[in-house]
Backbone bond lengths (Angstrom), bond angles and torsions (degrees), N, CA, C in turn:
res aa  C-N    CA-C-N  psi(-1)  N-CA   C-N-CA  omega(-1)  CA-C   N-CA-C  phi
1 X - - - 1.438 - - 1.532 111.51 -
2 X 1.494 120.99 -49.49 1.413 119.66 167.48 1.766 118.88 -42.65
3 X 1.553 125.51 -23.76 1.141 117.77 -157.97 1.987 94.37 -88.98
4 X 1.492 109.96 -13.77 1.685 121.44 -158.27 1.533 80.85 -94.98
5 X 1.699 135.45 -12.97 1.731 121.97 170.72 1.258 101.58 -84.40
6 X 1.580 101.56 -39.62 1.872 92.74 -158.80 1.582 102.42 -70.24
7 X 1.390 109.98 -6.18 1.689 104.00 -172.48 1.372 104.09 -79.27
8 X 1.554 117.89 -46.17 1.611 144.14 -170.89 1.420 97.67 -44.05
9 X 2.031 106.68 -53.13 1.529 102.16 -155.23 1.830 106.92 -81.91
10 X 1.368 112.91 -25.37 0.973 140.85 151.09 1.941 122.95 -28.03
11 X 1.223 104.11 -51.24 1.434 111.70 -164.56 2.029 99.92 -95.14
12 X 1.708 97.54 -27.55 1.423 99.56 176.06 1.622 108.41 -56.59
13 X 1.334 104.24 -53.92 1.154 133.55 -155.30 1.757 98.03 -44.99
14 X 1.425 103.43 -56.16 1.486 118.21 179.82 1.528 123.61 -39.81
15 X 2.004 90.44 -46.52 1.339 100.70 -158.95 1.212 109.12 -91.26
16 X 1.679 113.26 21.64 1.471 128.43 178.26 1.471 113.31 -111.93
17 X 1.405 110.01 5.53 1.900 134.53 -162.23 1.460 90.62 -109.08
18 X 1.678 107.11 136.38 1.183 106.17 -172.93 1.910 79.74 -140.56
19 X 1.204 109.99 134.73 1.357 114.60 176.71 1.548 107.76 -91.19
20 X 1.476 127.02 164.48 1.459 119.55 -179.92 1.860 87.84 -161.97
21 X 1.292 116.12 129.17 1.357 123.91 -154.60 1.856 84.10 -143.23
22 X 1.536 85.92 163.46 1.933 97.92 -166.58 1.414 102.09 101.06
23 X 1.420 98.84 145.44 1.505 114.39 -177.12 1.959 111.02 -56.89
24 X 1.765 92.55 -68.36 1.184 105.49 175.60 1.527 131.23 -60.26
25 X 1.197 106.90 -24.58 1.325 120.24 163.84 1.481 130.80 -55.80
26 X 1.686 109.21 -65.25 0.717 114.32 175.28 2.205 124.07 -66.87
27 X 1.550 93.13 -34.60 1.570 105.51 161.61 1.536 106.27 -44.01
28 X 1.037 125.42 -74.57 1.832 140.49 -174.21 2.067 89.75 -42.74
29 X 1.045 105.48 -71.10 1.780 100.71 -179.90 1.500 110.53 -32.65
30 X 1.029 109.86 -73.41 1.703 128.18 -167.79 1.753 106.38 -53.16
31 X 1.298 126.94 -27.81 1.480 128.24 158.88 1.281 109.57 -82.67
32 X 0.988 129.53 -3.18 1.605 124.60 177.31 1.818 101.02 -88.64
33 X 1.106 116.27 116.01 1.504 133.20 -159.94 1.906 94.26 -83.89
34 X 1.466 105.70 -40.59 1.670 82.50 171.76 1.117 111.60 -128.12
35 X 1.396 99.28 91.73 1.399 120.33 172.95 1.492 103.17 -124.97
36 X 1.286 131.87 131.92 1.364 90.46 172.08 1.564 104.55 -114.75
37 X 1.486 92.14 111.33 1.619 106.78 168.60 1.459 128.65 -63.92
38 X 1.471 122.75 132.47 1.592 117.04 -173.20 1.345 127.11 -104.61
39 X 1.465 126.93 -51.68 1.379 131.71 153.71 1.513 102.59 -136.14
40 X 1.493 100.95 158.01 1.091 126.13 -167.85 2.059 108.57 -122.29
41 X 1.655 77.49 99.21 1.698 85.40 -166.46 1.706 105.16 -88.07
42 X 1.514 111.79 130.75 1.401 112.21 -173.20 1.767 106.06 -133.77
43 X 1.909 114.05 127.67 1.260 87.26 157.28 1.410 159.01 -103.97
44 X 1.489 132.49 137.58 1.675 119.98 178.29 1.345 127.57 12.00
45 X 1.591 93.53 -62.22 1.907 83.19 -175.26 1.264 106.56 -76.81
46 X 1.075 135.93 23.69 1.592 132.51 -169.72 1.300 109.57 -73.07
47 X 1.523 128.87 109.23 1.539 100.29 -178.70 1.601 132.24 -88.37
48 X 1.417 115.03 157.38 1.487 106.98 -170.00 1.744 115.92 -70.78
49 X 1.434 109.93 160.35 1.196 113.76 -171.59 1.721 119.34 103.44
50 X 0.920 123.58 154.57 1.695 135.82 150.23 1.403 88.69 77.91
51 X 1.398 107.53 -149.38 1.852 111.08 -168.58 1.721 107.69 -50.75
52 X 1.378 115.93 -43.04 1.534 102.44 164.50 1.658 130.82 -42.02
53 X 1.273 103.93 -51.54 1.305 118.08 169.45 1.417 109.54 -46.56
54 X 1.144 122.61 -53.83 1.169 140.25 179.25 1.590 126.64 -40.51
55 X 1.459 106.28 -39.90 1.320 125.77 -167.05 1.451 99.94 -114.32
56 X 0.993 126.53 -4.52 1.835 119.26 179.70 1.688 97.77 -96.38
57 X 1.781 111.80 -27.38 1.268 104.14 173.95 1.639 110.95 -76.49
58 X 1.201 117.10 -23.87 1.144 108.10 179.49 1.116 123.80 -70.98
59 X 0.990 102.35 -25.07 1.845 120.02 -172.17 1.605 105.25 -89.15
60 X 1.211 108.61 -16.11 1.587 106.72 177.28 1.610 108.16 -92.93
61 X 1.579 104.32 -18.33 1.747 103.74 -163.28 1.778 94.29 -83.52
62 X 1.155 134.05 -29.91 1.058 144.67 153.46 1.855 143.20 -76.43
63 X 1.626 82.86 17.17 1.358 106.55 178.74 1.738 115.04 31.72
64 X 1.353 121.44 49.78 1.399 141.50 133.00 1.207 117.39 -50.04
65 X 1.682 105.08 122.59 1.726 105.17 169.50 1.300 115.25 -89.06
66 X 1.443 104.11 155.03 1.670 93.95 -157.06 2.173 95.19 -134.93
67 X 1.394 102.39 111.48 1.437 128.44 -159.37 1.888 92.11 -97.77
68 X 1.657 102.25 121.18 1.621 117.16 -171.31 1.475 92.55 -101.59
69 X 1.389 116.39 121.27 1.644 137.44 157.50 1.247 128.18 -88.57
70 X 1.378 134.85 127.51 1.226 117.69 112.19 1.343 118.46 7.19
71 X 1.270 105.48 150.75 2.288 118.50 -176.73 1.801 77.47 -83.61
72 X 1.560 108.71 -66.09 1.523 98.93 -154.65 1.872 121.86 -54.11
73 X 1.441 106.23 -28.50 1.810 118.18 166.25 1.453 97.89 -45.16
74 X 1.381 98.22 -76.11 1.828 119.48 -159.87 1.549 93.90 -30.76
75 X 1.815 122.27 -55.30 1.387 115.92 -175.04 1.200 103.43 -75.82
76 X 1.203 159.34 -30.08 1.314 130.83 163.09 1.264 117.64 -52.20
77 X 1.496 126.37 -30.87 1.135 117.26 -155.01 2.000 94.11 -84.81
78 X 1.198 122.59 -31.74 1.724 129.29 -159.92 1.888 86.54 -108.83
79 X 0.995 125.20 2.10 1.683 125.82 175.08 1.554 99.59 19.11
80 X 1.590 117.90 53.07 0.917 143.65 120.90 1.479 137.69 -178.60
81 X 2.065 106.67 122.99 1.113 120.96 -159.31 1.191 135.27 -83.90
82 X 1.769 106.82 -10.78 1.311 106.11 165.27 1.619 130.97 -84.12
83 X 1.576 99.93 -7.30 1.637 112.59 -170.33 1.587 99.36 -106.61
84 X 1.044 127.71 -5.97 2.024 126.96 -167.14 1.251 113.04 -62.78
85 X 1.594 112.86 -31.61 1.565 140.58 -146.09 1.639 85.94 20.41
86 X 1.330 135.63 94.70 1.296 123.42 148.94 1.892 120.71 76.00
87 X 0.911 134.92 -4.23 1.232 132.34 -143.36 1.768 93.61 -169.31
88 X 1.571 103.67 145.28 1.628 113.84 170.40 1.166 81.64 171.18
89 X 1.804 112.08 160.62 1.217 144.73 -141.48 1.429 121.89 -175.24
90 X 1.374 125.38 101.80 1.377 138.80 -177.63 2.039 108.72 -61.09
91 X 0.735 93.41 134.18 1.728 107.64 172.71 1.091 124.13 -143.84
92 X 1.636 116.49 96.57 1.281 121.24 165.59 1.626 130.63 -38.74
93 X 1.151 125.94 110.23 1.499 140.74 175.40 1.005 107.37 -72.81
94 X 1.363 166.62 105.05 1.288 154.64 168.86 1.918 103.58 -84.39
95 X 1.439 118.19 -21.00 1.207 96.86 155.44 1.366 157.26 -66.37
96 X 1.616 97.80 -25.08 1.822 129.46 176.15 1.585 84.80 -65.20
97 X 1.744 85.19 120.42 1.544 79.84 162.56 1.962 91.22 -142.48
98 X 1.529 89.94 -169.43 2.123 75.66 -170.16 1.664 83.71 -123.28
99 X 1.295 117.11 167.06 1.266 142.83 -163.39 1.490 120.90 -29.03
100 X 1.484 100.67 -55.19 1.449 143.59 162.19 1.240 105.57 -47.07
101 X 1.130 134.74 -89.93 1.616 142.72 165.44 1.286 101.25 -23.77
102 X 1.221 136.47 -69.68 1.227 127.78 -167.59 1.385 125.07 -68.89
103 X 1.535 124.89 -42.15 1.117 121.12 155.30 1.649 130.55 -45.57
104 X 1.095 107.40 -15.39 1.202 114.64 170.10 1.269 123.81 -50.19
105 X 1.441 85.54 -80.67 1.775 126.68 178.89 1.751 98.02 -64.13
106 X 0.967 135.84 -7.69 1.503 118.07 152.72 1.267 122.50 -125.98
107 X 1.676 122.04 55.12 1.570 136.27 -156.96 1.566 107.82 -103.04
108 X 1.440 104.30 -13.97 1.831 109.08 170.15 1.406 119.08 -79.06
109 X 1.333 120.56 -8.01 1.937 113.46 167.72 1.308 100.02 119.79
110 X 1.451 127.98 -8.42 1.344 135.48 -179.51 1.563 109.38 -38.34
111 X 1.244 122.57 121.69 1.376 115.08 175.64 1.723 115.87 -91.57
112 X 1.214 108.90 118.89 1.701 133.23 179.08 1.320 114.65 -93.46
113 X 0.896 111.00 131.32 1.664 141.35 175.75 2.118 104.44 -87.98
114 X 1.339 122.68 85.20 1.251 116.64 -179.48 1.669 108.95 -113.38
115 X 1.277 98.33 171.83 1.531 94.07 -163.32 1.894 87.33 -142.90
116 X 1.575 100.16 122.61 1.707 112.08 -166.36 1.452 94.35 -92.02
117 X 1.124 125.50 134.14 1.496 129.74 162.62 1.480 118.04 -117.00
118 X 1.479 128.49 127.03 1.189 109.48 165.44 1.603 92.60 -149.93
119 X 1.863 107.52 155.80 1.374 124.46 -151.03 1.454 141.64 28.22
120 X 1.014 90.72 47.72 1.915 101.33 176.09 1.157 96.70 -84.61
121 X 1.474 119.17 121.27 1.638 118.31 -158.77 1.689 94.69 -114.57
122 X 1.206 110.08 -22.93 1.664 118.72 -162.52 1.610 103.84 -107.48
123 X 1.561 110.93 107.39 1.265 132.77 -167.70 1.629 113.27 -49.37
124 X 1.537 112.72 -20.85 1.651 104.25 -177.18 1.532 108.82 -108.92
125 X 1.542 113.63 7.57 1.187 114.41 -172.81 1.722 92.47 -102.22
126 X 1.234 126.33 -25.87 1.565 123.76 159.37 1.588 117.53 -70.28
127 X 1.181 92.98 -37.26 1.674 90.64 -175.57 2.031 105.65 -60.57
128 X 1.264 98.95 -33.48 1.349 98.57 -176.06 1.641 126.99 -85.11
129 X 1.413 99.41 -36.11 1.859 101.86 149.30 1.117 108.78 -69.52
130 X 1.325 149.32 1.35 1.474 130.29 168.69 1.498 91.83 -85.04
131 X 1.431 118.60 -70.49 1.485 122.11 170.01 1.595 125.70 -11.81
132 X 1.111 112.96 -44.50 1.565 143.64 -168.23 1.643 89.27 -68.14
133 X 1.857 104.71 -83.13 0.864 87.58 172.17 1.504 168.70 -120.58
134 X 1.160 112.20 70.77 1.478 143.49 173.46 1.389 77.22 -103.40
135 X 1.272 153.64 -125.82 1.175 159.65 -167.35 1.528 98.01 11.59
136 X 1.158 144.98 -76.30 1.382 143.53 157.51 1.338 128.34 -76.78
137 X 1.354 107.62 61.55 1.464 141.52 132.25 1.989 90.25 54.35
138 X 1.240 115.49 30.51 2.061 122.54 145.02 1.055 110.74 -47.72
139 X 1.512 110.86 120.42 1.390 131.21 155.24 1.492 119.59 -30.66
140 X 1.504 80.70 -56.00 1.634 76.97 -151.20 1.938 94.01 -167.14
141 X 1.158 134.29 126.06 1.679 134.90 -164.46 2.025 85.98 -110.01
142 X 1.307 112.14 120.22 1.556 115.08 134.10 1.165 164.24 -51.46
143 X 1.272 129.55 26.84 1.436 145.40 -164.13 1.554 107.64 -52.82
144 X 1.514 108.77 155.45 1.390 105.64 -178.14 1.222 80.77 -119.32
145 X 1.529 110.75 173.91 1.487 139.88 -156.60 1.557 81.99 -101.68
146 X 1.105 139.41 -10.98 1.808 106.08 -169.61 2.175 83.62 -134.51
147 X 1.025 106.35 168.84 1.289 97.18 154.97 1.895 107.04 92.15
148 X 1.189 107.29 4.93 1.277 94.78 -167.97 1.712 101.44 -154.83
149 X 1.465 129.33 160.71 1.521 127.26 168.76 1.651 106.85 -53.82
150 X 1.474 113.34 135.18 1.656 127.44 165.38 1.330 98.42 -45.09
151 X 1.905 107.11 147.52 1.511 102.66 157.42 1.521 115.95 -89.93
152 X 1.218 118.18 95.77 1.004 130.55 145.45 1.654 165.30 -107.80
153 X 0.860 165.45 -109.51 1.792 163.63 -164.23 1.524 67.55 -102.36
154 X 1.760 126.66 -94.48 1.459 125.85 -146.87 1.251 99.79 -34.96
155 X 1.572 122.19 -67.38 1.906 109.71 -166.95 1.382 102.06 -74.83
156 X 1.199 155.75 12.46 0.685 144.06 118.96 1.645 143.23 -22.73
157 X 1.649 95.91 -61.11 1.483 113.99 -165.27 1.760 86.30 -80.05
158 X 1.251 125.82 -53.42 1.029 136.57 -152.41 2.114 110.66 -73.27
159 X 1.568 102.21 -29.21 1.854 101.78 152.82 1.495 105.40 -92.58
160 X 1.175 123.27 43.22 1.260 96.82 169.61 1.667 143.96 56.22
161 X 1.578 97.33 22.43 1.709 107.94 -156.92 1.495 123.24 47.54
162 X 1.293 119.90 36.52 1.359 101.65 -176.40 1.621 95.64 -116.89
163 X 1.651 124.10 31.71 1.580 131.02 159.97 1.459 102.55 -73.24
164 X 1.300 123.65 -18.83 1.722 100.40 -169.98 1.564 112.40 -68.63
């Protein structure tokens, strides 16, 4: 029965991991002091020096472990291989939480301000209703796991980093 928690706390844990892949991207993450960054996935052929260089120091000054791929891993791991250039990076969200979790944590009557999303297929048109709303003081936005643009670098760049 203990191995069906460690899986539970395990699978939360994941679905609180938000990957962010690209040189510059992931560079800009790794200087962000509260972020909390988790591993720092890089691949083999990557060569040393310049923005690489760049990001292995970062990742070392912040004592990030840093996991060497295969090209074809690395794209599984950033589930996408033409945009990774080499490099992606896990970042714990402590805000993503899943349905369950959240109902929890607001089970005293607290009234929430949420914002429902479904099929926003175009990555800067989410990034910018996310933008929006944090800007007007949202609880909390609903996204479903299928049905909508990945969070990634584009919604990313496009709220302004303020998804972590």
């Amino acid at each position: 029965m203990a191995a069906a928690g460690d899986y539970e706390q395990r699978k939360a844990r994941f679905n609180r991991m938000l990957t962010v892949y690209g040189r510059k991207p992931v560079l800009e993450a790794l200087r962000d002091q509260s972020l909390q960054c988790q591993t720092l996935h890089m691949a083999g052929s990557n060569r040393p020096g310049g923005i690489i260089g760049e990001i292995r120091e970062a990742a070392a000054a912040r004592d990030i472990p840093v996991r060497t791929h295969e090209r074809d891993a690395l794209s599984r791991i950033s589930k996408n291989q033409r945009q990774d250039q080499g490099v992606a990076l896990d970042i714990l969200c402590p805000g993503f939480r899943g349905r369950e979790d959240y109902l929890q944590t607001v089970a005293n009557g607290e009234t929430q301000r949420l914002l429902a999303l479904d099929g926003i297929s175009n990555p800067q048109n989410l990034g910018m209703i996310i933008r929006s709303a944090v800007a007007g003081a949202i609880d909390g936005i609903v996204l479903p796991r299928r049905g909508n643009a990945a969070l990634g670098p584009l919604v990313i760049k496009a709220c302004g980093g303020c998804i972590y």
